[in-house]
N, C-alpha and C positions, 0 to 999 in steps of 0.2 A: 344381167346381174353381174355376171364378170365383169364384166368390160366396164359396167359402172364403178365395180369395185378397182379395177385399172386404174383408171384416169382419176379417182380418188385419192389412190394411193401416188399417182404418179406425180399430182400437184401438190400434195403434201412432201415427198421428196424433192420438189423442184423448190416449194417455199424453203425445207430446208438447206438448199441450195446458196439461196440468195441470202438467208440471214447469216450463210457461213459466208459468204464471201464477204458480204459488207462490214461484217461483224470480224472476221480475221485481217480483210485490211486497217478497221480500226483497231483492231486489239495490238497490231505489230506498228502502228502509228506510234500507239503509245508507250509499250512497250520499248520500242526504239529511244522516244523522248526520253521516255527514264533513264534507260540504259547510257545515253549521250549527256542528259543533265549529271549523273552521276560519276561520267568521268569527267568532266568540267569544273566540276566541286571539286575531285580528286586534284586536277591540273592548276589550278587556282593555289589550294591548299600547298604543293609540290613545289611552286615558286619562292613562296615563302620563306624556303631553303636552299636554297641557290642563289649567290652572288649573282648576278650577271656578269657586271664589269671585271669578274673574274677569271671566268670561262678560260680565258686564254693563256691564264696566269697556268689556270690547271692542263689544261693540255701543253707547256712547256714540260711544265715537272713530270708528265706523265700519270697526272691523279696520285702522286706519292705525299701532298703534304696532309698535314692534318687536319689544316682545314676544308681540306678537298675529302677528308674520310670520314671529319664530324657531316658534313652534308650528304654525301652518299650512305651513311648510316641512317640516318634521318628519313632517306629519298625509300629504302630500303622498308624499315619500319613501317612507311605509310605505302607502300605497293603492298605487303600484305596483309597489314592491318583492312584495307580497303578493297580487298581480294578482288584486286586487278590484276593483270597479266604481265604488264611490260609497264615500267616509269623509265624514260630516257629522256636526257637533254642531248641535242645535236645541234653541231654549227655545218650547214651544207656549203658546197663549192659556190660562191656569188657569180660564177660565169656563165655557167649554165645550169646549175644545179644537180649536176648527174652524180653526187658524188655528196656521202654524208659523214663527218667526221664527229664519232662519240664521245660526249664529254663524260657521260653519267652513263650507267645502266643496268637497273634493277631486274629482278623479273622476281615472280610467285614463286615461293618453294613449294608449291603444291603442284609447281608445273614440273616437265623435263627438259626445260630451255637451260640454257647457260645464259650468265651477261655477260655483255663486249667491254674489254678490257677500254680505259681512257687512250685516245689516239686514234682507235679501232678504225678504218676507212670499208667504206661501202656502197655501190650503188644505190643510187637514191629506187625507189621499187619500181615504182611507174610514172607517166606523164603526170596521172592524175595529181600526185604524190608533188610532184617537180609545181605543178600549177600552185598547189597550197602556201610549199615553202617560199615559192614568190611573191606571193601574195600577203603574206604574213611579213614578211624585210621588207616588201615596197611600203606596208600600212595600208593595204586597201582592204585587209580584212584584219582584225582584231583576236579571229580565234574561228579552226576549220576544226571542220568534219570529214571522217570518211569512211564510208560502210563499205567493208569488200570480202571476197573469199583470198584467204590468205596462201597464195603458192609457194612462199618461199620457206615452208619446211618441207617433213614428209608426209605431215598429216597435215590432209587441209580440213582449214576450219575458217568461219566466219569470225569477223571480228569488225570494230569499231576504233578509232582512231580520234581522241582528242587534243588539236593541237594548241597551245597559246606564243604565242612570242616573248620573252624575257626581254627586256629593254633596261640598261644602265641609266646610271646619273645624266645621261645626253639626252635622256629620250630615243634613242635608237635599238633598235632591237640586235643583241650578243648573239642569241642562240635561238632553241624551238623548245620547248617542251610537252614532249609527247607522254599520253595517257593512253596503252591498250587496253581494250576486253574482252575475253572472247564472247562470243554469241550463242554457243552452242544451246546453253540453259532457253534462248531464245525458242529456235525451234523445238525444242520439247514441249514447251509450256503452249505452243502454237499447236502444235498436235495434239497436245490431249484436248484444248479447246475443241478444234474439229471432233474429235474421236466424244466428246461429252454430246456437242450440238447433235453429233449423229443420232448416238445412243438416245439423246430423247427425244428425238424424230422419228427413229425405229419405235421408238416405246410406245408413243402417240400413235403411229398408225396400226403397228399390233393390237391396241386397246379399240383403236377405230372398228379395223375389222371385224374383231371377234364379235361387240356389243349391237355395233350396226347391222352385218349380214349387208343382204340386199338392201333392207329397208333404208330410210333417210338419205338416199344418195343425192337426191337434190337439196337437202337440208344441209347436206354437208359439204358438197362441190362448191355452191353459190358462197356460204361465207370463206372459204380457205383459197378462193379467188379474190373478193375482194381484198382479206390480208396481207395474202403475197403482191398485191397492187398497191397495197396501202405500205408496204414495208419498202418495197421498191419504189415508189412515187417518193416516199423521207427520205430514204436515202439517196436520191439522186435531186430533191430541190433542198429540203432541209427546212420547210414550209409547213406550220400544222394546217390539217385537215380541213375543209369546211364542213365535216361534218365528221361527228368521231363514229370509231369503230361500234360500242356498245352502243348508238343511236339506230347504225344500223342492224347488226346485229341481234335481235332478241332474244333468240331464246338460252335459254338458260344450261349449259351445258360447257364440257373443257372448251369449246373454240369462242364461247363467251367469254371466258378466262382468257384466252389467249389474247382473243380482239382486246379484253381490258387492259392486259399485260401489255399491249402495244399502242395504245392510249397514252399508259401512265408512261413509259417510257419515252412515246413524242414529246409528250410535256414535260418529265425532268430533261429531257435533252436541251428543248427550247428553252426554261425557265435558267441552266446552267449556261444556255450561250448568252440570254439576255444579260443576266446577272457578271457574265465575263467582261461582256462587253461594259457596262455599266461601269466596272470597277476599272476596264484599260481608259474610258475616260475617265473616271476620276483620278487616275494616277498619272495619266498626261495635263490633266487640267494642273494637279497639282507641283506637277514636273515643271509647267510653263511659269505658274505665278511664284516658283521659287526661283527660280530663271528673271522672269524681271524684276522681284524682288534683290534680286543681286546686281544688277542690271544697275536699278535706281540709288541701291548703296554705293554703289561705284560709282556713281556717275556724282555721289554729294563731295568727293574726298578730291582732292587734284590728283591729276594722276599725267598730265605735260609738266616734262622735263628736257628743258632747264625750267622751271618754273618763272622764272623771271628772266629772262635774258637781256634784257635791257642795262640790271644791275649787277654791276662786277665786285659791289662789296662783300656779298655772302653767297653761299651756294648751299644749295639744300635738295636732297633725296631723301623721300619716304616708300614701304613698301609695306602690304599685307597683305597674309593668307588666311581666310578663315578655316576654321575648324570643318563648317558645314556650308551650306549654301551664300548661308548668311554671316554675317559674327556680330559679334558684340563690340569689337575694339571698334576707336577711330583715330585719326590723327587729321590734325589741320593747321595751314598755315596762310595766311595774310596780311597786307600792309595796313596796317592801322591810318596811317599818311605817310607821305614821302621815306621820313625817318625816322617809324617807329615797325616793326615785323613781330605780329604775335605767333609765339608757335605750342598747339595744342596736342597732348597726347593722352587718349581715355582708353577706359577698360570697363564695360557695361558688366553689371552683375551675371546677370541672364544672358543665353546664345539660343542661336536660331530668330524665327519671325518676331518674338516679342522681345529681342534683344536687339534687332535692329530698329525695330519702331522706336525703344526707348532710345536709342541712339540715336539714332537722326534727330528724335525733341530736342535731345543733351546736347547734339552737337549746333543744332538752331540756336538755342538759348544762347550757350558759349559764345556763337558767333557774332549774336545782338549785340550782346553786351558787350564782347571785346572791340565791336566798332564805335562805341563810343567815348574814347579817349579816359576809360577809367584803369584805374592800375589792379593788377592781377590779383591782390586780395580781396579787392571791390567787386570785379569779374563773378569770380568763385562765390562770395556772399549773394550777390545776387542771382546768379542761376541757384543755388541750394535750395534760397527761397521759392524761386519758383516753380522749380521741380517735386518740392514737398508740398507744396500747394495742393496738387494734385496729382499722389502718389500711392493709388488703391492697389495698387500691387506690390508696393515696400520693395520696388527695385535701388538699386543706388547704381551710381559711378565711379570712379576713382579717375583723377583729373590731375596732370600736371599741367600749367599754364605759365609762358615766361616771356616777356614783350621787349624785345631786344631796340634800344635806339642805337640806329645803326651808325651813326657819327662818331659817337664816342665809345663804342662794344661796351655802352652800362645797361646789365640788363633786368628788370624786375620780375621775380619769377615767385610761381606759389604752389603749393602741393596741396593736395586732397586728399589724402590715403595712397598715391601713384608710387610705383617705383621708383627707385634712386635712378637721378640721370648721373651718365657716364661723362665728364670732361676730359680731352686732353688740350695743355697747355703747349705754346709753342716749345717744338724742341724737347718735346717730354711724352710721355705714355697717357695713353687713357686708365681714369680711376676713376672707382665711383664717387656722385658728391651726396654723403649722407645729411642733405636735409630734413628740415623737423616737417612734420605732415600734420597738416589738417584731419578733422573729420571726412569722410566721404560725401558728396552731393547725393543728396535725397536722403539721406541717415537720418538725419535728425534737423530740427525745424533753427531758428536764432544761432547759427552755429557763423563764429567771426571768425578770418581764415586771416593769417600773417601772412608776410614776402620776407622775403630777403634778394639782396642786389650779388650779380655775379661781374665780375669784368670780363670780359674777352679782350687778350692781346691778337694783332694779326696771326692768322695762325693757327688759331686759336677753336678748339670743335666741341661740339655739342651731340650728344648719344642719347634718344630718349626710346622707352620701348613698355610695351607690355607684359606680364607677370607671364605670355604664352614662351616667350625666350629661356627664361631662367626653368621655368618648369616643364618645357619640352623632355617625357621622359620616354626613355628606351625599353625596350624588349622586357627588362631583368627590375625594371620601375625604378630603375634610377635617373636623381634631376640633371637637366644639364648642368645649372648653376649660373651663377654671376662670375664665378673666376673661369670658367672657359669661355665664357662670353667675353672675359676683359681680353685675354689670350688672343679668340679670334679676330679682337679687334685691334690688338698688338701686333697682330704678322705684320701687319705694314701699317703703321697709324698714321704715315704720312700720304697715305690712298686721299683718292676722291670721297666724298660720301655715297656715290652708288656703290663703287669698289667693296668698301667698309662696308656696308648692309649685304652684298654679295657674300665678303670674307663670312661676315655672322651666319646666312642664309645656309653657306656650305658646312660651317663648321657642325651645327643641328640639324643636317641634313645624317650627316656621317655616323653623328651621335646614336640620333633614334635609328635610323636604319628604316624597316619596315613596318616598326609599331604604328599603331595607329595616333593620329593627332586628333588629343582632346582638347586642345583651347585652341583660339587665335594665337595667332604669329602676328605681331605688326612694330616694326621702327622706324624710327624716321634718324635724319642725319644733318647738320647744321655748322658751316665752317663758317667763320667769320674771317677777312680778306684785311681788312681795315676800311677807314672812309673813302669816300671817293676822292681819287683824286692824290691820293696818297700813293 
């Protein structure tokens, strides 16, 4: 009767054994992931605030200027706002990395750390440590991890390390941006986990004893075998059962409850891997078809330059950034015959999938029609019509269209609602040309569009672009405009037209900063040289 009651007791503390083990490495699995997601969020968010391409500016002055103190204020705020431990930015030694020079360094006032003055120099901790920062400056990792016990105070304590690379206007990476946390709350929460599983193991088999005595020891040995089989077989394949617990199991009592409770748990585990799974493909599936979706819009636009190299009369660059995968804008250019070059600039209503679909119709249509020898108010009237033809989504365009005969720089050109293009004349500045505008294509159904004729002298350039330029806005929602656009096309308006789209590129680059970009970005660029031969 002992002895039965032993080895009763003895496999009900071994199952409690195994559900703690499996069940603590999964609990500090996840636990971990949180704790590691969470500073990642932190370190994302951290960048935000920090220059890069400045870094260096700041460790000249010693972190004395102000705007080295609006950001380290900032950096400061969200370190304990987000009750993390340490926020620092460091630039390490590129030689060997043993040596880490502090730009930034927050720490918790709830801790008893100090922060390291800007300048600060310091051994980098360890190899491990050396291996990240390498790897984060060469670019073969995007953003580390590192879980360790921390010896470099008095108290050791566990912690977490998240790190990101800061990269300038180059793409190169300035600095590192480290996120600490400690751990500690970690193992507390691991321990009482243990210290709970025990208690209701002790609980369970105290209740065993008393109830059962001698009796039901084969009633009870055979199923709390099978379970602790059944709980160790899950957790080492990951496999539901071919036969469940409550199948075998009958009778009606706690280790019925138990077998059921281990049941339901295989199956929420399995239904939440199926279900993971299910949703990492569909969000690869839809990763891929936004992927060639971009792929295929790209591939409609030119995108070789010199575009024409054969012809030394004109030279032309276009360039675009969508907002999202996809965009709405398009730009296009082609020879109508030897001596006629249409050149197209649009802005789709809608962005994303169904603003590129409508775009590429728009920009088919356009194409038809401008190859055949009609002039740009014809163009425009005819794709309007055809586009409202079959327009159940009331999308529209907006369309500048202008068909340059390159012999003589007379050019016939037509608007649709599109922005003002920008000319500059030989010898003079770029300014905008306030043409009269059409209706938009797909607006409205009979809708007649005018032209009017431009001349180009040698010399002579042509600016067209999308509404994503002027209303590229910054941090504070301010636009960029049409007069910093003329500006940046003023630093040098005797550039190439890559130069000039570059000049504009940088100027809205500087502007916005880090805001996010809510429309397309797309210009194109058009010098005229004179005839050939001239």
């Amino acid at each position: 009767m002992f002895r039965s009651i032993s080895v009763m007791v003895f496999l009900l503390l071994l199952f409690s054994v195994i559900v703690s083990v499996f069940g603590y490495r999964a609990f500090t699995d996840i636990l971990l992931e949180q704790f590691a997601d969470g500073a990642f969020r932190v370190a994302h968010g951290a960048a935000n605030y920090v220059n890069a391409d400045r870094l260096d500016a700041y460790m000249a002055d010693g972190g004395t200027s102000e705007e080295y103190r609006e950001s380290w204020d900032k950096l400061d705020k969200l370190c304990n706002g987000a009750n993390v431990t340490f926020i620092y930015v460091i630039q390490p030694d590129l030689t060997d990395y043993a040596y880490i020079h502090f730009v930034f360094s927050t720490v918790n006032h709830n801790t008893d750390y100090t922060p390291y003055e800007a300048g600060y120099i310091r051994k980098t901790t360890n190899e491990e440590y050396k291996m990240k920062y390498r790897a984060l400056y060469e670019g073969t990792m995007d953003e580390a991890l590192l879980f360790l016990q921390n010896k470099a105070f008095d108290k050791s304590e566990f912690h977490l390390t998240a790190m990101i690379p800061l990269k300038g206007d180059d793409g190169q990476p300035k600095g590192i941006l480290c996120v600490q946390r400690q751990t500690d709350v970690l193992d507390i929460v691991r321990r009482g986990y243990v210290r709970n599983i025990m208690i209701a193991m002790l609980i369970l088999t105290a209740s065993v004893i008393f109830w059962e005595g001698t009796a039901l020891s084969r009633g009870i040995l055979q199923p709390v075998r099978i379970i602790a089989e059944e709980a160790s077989r899950f957790a080492r394949e990951n496999t539901p059962a071919e036969k469940k617990l409550t199948e075998t199991i009958r009778k009606k009592d706690e280790i019925r409850v138990l077998a059921d409770s281990i049941d339901t748990m295989e199956e929420r585990i399995q239904n939440y891997v199926k279900d993971r799974m299910a949703y990492t493909a569909k969000e690869e599936r839809m990763s891929a078809e936004l992927d060639m979706a971009a792929r295929i819009q790209s591939s409609r636009m030119p995108s070789t330059f010199p575009a024409f190299p054969d012809r030394n009369e004109f030279d032309i660059y276009a360039y675009m950034d969508p907002a999202r995968e996809v965009g709405g804008d398009f730009y296009d250019f082609f020879l109508v015959d030897d001596d006629h070059l249409c050149l197209v600039m649009a802005d789709v209503s809608g962005k994303g999938i169904p603003g590129a679909l409508f775009m590429m119709i728009s920009k088919f249509i356009l194409q038809s029609n401008g190859r055949q020898n009609l002039s740009p108010a014809e163009i425009l009237t005819r794709t309007n019509e055809a586009i409202c033809d079959n327009n159940e989504n009331e999308m529209f365009v907006t369309v500048w269209l202008g068909i340059l005969e390159i012999s003589t720089g007379r050019m016939a050109a037509a608007n649709a609602g599109h922005e003002y293009p920008a000319i500059k004349r030989p010898d003079g500045c770029f300014e905008l040309f306030k043409d009269k505008h059409g209706f938009v294509i797909g607006g409205m159904e009979g809708v007649k569009y005018k032209e009017y004729e431009l001349l180009f002298e040698p010399g002579s350039k042509l600016f067209l672009y999308t509404d994503g330029v002027p209303e590229a806005t910054d941090a504070q929602n301010r636009m960029f405009g049409t007069d910093r656009m003329l500006k940046a096309l003023n630093v040098a308006p005797d550039a190439s037209p890559k130069d000039l789209l570059k000049n504009v590129q940088k100027a809205v680059d500087a502007f916005v900063k880090d805001a996010e970009q809510f429309d397309d970005l797309t210009m194109m660029c058009m010098e005229y040289k004179g005839p050939a031969g001239v």
